[in-house]
C-alpha positions in Angstrom: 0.0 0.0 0.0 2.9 2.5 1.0 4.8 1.8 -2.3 1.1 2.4 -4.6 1.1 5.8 -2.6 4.9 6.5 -3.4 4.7 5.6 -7.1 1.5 7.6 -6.8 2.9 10.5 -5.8 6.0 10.3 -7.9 4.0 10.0 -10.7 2.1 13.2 -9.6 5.1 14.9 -9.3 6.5 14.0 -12.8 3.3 15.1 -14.5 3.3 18.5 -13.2 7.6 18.9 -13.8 6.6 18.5 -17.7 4.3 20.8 -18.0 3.5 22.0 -21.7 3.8 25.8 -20.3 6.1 27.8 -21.8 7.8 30.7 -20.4 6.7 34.2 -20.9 10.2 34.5 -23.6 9.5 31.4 -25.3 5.8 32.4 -26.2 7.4 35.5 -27.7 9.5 33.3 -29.6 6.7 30.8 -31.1 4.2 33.8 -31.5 7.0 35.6 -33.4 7.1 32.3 -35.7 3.5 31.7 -36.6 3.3 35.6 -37.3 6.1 35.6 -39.1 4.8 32.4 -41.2 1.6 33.7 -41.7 3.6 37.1 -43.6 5.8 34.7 -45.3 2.2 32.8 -46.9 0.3 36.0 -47.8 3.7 37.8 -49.4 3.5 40.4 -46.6 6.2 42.6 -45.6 6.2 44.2 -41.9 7.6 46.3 -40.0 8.6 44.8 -36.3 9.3 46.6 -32.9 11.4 45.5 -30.0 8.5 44.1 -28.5 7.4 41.6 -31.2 4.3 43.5 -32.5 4.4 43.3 -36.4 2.7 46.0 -38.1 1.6 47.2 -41.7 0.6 51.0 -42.4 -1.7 50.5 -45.6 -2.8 54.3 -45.4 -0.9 57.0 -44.2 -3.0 59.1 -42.6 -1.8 63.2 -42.0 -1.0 65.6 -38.9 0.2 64.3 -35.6 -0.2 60.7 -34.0 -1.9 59.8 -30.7 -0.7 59.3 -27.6 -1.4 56.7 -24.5 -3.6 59.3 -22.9 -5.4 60.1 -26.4 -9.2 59.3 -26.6 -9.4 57.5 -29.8 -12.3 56.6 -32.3 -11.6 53.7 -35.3 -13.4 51.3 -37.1 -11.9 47.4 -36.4 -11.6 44.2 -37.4 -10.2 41.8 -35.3 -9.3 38.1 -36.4 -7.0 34.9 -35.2 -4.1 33.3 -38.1 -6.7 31.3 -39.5 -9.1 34.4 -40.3 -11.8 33.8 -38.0 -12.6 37.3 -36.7 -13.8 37.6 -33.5 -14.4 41.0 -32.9 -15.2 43.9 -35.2 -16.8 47.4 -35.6 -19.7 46.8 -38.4 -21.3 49.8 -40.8 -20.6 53.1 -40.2 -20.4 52.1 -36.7 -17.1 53.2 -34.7 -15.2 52.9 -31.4 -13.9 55.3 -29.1 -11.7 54.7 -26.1 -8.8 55.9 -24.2 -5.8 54.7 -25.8 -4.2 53.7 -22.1 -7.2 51.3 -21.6 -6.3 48.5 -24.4 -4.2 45.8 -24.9 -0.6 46.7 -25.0 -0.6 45.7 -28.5 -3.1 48.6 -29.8 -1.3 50.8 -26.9 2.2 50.4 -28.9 0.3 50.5 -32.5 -2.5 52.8 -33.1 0.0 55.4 -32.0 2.1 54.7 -35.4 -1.1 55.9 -37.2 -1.8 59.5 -38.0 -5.5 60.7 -38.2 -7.3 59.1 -41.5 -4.5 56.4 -41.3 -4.8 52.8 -41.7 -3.0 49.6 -40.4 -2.7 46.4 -39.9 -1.1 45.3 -36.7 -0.1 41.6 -35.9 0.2 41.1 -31.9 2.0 38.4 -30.4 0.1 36.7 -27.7 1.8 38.7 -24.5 0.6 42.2 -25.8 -2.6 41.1 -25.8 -4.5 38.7 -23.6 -1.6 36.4 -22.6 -2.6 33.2 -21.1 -6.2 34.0 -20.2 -9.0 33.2 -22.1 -10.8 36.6 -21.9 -13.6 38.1 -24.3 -13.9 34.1 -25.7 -10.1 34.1 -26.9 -8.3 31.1 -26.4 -5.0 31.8 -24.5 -2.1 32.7 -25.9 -4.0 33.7 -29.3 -1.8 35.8 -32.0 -4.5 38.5 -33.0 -4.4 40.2 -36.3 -6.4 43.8 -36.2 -7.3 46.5 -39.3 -7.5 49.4 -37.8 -8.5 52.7 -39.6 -8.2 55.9 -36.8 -11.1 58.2 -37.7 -9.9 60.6 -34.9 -8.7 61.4 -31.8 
């Protein structure tokens, strides 16, 4: 009985010491793959910052750029790799929020746009909802968003 509850327990322990997870770096790394992939397919060429956030301006826009503390309107579109979108502004229909309020992805890219601009911005899974399944996206989801700024 003794040795069922050791090999039990060792067998417990040896499950959760290879645990799928991967470390906070090495979801950069893989996010930074499939996004870089998915470019390679379409014949895309982005732009990338430090932080891994891939990004496309398909419009230029004119004047100044936002800042964090900007209040900013834009029509959306919001998919996943495989082009499922899962959130979106639809019509004429816009959204307005302050910029310091939104995923660390949009925080870093809508300020690259000027007013009237356009872009496409591909987000690794740590700039925006990480590990959590929030809003019905799966953890560590690489977004893709088209985002035109309308004003702010």
């Amino acid at each position: 009985m003794r040795l069922l509850t050791i090999l039990a327990l060792s067998l417990s322990l040896f499950a959760l010491s290879c645990d799928k997870s991967l470390s906070p770096e090495e979801q950069l790394a893989e996010d930074i793959k499939k996004i870089e992939q998915y470019l390679s397919d379409k014949g895309l060429t982005a732009q990338k910052t430090a932080s891994g956030l891939h990004y496309i301006i398909t419009k230029e826009g004119a004047g100044s750029n936002p800042t964090l503390s900007s209040k900013v309107t834009v029509k959306y579109k919001g998919y996943y790799l495989d082009g499922e979108v899962f959130d979106q502004t639809s019509g004429s229909s816009t959204a307005s929020f302050f910029l310091n309020g939104v995923i660390l992805g949009w925080q870093e890219g809508i300020p690259l746009l000027k007013k009237g601009g356009s872009g496409q911005f591909f987000i690794p899974s740590g700039l925006a909802y990480g590990s959590d399944d929030r809003s019905g996206v799966p953890p560590n989801s690489v977004l893709i968003f088209d985002v035109d700024l309308i004003n702010f």
